[in-house]
C-alpha positions in Angstrom: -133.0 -52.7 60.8 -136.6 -53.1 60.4 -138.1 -54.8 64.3 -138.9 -58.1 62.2 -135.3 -59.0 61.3 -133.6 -61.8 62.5 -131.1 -61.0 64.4 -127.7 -62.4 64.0 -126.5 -64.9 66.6 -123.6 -63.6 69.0 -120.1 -63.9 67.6 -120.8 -63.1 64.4 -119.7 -60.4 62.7 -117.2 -59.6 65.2 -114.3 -61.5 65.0 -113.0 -60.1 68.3 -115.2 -60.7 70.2 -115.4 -64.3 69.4 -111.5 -64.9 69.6 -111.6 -63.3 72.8 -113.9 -65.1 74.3 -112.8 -68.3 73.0 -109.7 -67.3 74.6 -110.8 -66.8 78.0 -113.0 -70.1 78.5 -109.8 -71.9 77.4 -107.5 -69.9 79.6 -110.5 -70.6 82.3 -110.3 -74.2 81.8 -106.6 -75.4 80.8 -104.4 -72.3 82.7 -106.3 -71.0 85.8 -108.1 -74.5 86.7 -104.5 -76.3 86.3 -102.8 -73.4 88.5 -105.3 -73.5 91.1 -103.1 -75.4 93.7 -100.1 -73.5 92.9 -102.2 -69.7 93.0 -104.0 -70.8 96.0 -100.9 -72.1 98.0 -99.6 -68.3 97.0 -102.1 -66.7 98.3 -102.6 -68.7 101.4 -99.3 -68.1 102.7 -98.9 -64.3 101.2 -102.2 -63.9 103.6 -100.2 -65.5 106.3 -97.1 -63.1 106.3 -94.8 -65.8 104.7 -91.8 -63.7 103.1 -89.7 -64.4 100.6 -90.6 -65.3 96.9 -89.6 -69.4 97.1 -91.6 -69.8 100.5 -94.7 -67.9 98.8 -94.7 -69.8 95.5 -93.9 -73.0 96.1 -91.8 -75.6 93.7 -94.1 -78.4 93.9 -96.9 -76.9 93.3 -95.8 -75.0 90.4 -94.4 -78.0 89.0 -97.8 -80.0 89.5 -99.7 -77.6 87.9 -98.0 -77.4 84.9 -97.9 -81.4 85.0 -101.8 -81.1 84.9 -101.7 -78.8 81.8 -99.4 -80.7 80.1 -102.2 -83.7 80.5 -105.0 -81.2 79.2 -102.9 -80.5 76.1 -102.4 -84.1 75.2 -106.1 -85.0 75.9 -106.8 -82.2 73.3 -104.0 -83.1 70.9 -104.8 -86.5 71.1 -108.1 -85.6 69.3 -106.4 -84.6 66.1 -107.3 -86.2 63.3 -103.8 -86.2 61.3 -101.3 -88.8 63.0 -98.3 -87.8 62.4 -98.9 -84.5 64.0 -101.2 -86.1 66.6 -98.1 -88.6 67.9 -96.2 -85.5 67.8 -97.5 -83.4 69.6 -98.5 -85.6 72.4 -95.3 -86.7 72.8 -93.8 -83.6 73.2 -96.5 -82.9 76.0 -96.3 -86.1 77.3 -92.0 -85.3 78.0 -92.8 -82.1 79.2 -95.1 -83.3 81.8 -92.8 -86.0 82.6 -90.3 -83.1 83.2 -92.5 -81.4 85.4 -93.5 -84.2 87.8 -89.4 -85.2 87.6 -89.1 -81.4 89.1 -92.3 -82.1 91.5 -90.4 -85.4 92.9 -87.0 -83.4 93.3 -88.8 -80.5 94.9 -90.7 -82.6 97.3 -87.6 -84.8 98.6 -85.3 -82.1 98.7 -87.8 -80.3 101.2 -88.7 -83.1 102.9 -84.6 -84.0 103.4 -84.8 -79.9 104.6 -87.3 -80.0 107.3 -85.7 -83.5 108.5 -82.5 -81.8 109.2 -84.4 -78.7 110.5 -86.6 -80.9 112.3 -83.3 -82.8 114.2 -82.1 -79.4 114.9 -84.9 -78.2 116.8 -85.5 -81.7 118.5 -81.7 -81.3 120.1 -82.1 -77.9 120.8 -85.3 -78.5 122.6 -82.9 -81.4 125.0 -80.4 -78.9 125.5 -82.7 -75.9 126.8 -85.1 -78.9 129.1 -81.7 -79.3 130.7 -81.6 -83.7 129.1 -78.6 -83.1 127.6 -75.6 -81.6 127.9 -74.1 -78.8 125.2 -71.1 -81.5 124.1 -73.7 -83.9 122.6 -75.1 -81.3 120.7 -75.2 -82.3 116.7 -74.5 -79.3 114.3 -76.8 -79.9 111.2 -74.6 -81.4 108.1 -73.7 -78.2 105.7 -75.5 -80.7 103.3 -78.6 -79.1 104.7 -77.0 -75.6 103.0 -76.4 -77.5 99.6 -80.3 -78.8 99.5 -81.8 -75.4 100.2 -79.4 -74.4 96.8 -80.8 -77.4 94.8 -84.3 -76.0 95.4 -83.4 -72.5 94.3 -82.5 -74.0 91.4 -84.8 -76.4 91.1 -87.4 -73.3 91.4 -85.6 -71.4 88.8 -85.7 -73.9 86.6 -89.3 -74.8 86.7 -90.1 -70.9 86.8 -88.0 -70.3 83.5 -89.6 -73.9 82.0 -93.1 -72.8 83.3 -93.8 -69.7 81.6 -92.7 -70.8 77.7 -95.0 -73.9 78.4 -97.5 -71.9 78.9 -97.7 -69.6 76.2 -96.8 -73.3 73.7 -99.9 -74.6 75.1 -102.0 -71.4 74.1 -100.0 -71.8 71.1 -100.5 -74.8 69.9 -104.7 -74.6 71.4 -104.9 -71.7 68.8 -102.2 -72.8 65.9 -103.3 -76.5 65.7 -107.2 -75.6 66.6 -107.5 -78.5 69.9 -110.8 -78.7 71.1 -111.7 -79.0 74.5 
C-alpha cells in the first residue's frame, strides 16, 4: 500500500467487525439501557447482603424492563415500510409488553398485600412486647399471607422463563427484519 492511498473507511472489509459492533450499540441501547432498573436493583441489594435469588432480582423490576424493550422494539418495527409485517410485528410487541406490565401489576400488589400482613404482624407484636396488649388479642397473620408469597414465586418464574425468549426475539427480529434505531 503505497502512503498516498486512500484508505478504506472502518467496517469495511470486515464483516465481523461490523456485525459485531452493530451488535453491541444495539445490545447497549435496547437490552442494557431497558434492564438498567432491574440490574441496578440486583446489585444494590446483592451489595447489601440480601439472600436469596427472588429478594435479589426482583419481579417488578424484571417485568418493567422487559415492558420498556417491548416499547423499543415497536418504535423500531413501527418504522418498517411493508404493512403487513409492520402491523404484525408491533402487535405482537405490543401483547408482549402488555404481558409484562400485567406481570409488573400482579408482582407489585401481591408484595404490597405481603408487607401489609407482615407489616400488621410486626405492629401487634410490637403491643404485645410494650406490655398495651395482652397475648389473647394477639392476631396470627391469615395463611393467605403463605399463598401470596407462592403467587410471586410463580409470578417470578414466569416472567423469568418469558424474559429470556423475549430477549433473544427482540435481537432476533433487530437482525432478521433489519429495525433501525
Amino acid at each position: 500500500m503505497s502512503p498516498g492511498a486512500p484508505v478504506a473507511p472502518v467496517g469495511v472489509g470486515s464483516t465481523g467487525s461490523g456485525n459485531f459492533t452493530r451488535f453491541a450499540a444495539w445490545a447497549a441501547k435496547n437490552l442494557l439501557l431497558p434492564l438498567t432498573p432491574f440490574i441496578t436493583g440486583a446489585i444494590i441489594r446483592g451489595v447489601g447482603g440480601v439472600q436469596g435469588y427472588q429478594s435479589v432480582f426482583d419481579v417488578a423490576e424484571l417485568s418493567f424492563s422487559m415492558a420498556m424493550l417491548c416499547l423499543l422494539v415497536v418504535a423500531s418495527a413501527g418504522r418498517i415500510s411493508d404493512p403487513h409485517l409492520r402491523e404484525s410485528l408491533v402487535g405482537l410487541w405490543i401483547f408482549v409488553g402488555v404481558v409484562f406490565l400485567a406481570l409488573f401489576v400482579l408482582s407489585t400488589f401481591v408484595k404490597v398485600q405481603i408487607d401489609a400482613a407482615t407489616g400488621d404482624l410486626m405492629n401487634n407484636v410490637q403491643k404485645v412486647l410494650s406490655g398495651s396488649t395482652q397475648i389473647t388479642s394477639l392476631r396470627v397473620p391469615d395463611p393467605s399471607v403463605e399463598n401470596l408469597a407462592r403467587i410471586l414465586d410463580r409470578i417470578w418464574s414466569f416472567a423469568a422463563i418469558l424474559a429470556v425468549p423475549t430477549a433473544l426475539l427482540a435481537a432476533t427480529c433487530k437482525f432478521g427484519y433489519k429495525l433501525e434505531d
